[in-house]
C-alpha positions as CSV (number, residue, x, y, z in Angstrom):
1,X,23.0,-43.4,-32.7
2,X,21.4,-46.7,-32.6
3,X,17.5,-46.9,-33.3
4,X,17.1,-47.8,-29.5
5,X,18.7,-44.5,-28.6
6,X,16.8,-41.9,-31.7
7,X,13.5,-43.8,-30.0
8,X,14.1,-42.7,-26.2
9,X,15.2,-40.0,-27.3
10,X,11.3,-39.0,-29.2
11,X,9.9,-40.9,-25.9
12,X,11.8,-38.4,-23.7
13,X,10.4,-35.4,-26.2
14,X,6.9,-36.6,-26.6
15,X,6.8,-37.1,-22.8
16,X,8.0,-33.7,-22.3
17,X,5.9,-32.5,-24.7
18,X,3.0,-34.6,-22.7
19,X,3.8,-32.9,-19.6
20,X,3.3,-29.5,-21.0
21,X,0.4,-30.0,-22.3
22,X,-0.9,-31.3,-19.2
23,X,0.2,-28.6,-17.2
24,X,-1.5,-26.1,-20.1
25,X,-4.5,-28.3,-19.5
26,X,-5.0,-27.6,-15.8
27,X,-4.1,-24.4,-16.1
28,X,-7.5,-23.3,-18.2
29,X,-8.9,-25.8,-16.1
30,X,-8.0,-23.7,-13.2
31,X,-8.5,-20.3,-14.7
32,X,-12.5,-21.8,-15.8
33,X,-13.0,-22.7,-12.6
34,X,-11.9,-19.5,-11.2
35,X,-14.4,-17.8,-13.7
36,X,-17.4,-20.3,-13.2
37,X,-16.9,-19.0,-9.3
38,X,-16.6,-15.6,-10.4
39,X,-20.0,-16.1,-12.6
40,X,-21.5,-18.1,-9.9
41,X,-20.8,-14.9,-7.6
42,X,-22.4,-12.2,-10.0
43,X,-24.8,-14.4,-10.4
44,X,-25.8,-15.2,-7.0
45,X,-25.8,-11.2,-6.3
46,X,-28.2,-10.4,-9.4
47,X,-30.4,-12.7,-8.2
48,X,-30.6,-11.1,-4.5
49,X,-30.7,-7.5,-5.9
50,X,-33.8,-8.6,-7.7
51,X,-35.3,-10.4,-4.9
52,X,-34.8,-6.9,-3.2
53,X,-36.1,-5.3,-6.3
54,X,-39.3,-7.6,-6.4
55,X,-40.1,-6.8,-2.2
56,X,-39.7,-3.5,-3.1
57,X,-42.4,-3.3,-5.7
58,X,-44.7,-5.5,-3.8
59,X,-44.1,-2.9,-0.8
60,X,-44.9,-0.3,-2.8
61,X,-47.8,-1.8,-4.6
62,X,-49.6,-2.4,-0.7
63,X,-48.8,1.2,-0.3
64,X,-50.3,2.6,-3.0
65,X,-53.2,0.3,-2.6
66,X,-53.9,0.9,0.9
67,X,-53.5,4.5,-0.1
68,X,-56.4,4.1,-2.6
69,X,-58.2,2.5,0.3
70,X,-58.0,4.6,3.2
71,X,-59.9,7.8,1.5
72,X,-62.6,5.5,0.5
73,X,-63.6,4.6,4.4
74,X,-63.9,8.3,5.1
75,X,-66.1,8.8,2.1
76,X,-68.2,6.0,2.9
77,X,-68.5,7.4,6.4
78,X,-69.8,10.5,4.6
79,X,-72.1,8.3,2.3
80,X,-73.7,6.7,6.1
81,X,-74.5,9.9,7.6
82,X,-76.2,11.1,4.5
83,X,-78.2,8.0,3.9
84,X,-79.1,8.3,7.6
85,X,-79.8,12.2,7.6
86,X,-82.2,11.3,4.5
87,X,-83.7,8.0,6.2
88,X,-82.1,6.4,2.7
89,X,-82.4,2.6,4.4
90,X,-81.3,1.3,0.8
91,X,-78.5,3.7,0.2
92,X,-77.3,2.9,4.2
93,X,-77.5,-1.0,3.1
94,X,-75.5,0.0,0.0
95,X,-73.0,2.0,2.2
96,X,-72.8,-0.4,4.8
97,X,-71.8,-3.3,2.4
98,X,-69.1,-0.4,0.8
99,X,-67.7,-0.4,4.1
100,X,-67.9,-4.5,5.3
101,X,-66.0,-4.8,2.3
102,X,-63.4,-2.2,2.3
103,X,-62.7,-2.2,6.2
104,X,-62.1,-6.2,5.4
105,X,-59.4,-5.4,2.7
106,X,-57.6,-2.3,4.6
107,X,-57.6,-4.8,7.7
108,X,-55.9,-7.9,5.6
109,X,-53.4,-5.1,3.9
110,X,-52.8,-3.9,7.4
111,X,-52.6,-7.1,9.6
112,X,-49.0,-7.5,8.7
113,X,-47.7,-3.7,9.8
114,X,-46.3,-3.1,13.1
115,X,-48.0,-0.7,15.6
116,X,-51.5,-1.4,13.6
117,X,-52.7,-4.1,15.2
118,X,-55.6,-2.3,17.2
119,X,-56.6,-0.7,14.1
120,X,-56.7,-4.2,12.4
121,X,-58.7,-5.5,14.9
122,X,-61.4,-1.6,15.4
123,X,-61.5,-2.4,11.3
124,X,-62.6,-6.1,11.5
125,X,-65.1,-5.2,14.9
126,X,-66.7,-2.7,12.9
127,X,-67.1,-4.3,9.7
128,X,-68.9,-7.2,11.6
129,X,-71.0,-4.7,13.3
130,X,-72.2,-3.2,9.5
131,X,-72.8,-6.9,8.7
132,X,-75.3,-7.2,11.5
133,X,-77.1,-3.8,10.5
134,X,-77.1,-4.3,7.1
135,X,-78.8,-7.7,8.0
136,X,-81.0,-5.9,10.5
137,X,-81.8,-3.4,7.6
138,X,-82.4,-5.6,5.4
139,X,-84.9,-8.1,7.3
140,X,-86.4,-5.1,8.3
141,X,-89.5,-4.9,10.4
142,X,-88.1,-2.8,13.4
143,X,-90.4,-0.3,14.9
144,X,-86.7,1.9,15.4
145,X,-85.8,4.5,13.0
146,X,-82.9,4.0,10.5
147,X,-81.2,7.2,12.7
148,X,-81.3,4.6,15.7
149,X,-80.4,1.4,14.1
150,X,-77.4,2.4,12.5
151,X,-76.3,4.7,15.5
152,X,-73.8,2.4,16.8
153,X,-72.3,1.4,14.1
154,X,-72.3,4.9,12.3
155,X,-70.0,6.3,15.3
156,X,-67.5,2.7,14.9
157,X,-67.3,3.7,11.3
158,X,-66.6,7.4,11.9
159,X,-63.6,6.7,14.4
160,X,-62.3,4.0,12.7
161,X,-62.0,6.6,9.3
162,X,-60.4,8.9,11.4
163,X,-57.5,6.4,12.6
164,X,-57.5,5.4,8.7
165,X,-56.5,9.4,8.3
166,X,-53.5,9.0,10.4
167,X,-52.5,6.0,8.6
168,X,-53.1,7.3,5.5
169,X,-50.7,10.4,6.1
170,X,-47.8,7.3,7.7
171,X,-47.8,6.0,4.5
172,X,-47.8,9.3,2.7
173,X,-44.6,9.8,3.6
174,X,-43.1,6.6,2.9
175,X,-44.1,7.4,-0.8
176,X,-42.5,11.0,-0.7
């Protein structure tokens, strides 16, 4: 065998050789790829599962909170009419600013949740109405008892903490 020949014939190995390597080469380049999707997949479904995780926390944290809430506009219904059975005018101005802010947070915790709307709306009327008496209360200098000034607004509060009672039992059962 000449030298010519012995060197084709290590060309012809090393190109062989060449060739299987190459084809090893895109095989783990294919089989990497196929994992990176694979990853890419468990990945992409981790992350949704704690999106859902995170909407369900934040749907339970309203719930609880408005749950906390509710209660407290029936109890400060209770607070009015015993402020007003005592002709308390500062505990009625404390009681009405109880409510103004309360009735303000149940509405904003409320505005989004279907079927509520006209509660949202009784909630924000009534709180501006406490606004005005507590101002009227406040300037004072009405020849009208406390009994008569807060009338009105004494009977919004009242219904509106009785809607709140229903709502309060709805979401009741989405916690049980």
């Amino acid at each position: 065998m000449s030298l010519s020949d012995t060197l084709a014939v290590w060309g012809l190995v090393v190109g062989v050789l060449s060739l299987v390597v190459t084809g090893g080469g895109f095989g783990i380049a294919w089989h990497q790829l196929a994992e990176t999707r694979r990853e890419t997949t468990r990945s992409a479904n981790a992350a949704e599962a704690a999106t859902r995780a995170i909407e369900k926390a934040n749907e339970r944290m309203l719930i609880n909170h408005t749950l906390v809430l509710l209660p407290q506009l029936k109890a400060i219904a209770a607070d009015l009419d015993i402020a007003i059975a005592e002709d308390d005018t500062k505990a009625a101005i404390r009681t009405l600013v109880g409510y103004l802010h309360s009735a303000n947070q149940v509405a904003s915790l409320l505005e989004q949740e279907e079927g509520l709307q006209d509660l949202v709306v009784s909630l924000r009327a009534s709180a501006q109405s406490a606004s005005q008496v507590k101002g009227s209360l406040v300037i004072g200098g009405s020849s009208r008892t406390l009994a008569q000034v807060t009338k009105k607004v004494a009977k919004e509060i009242s219904d509106v903490a009785a809607q709140c009672s229903g709502v309060a039992a709805r979401y009741q059962m989405k916690v049980a």
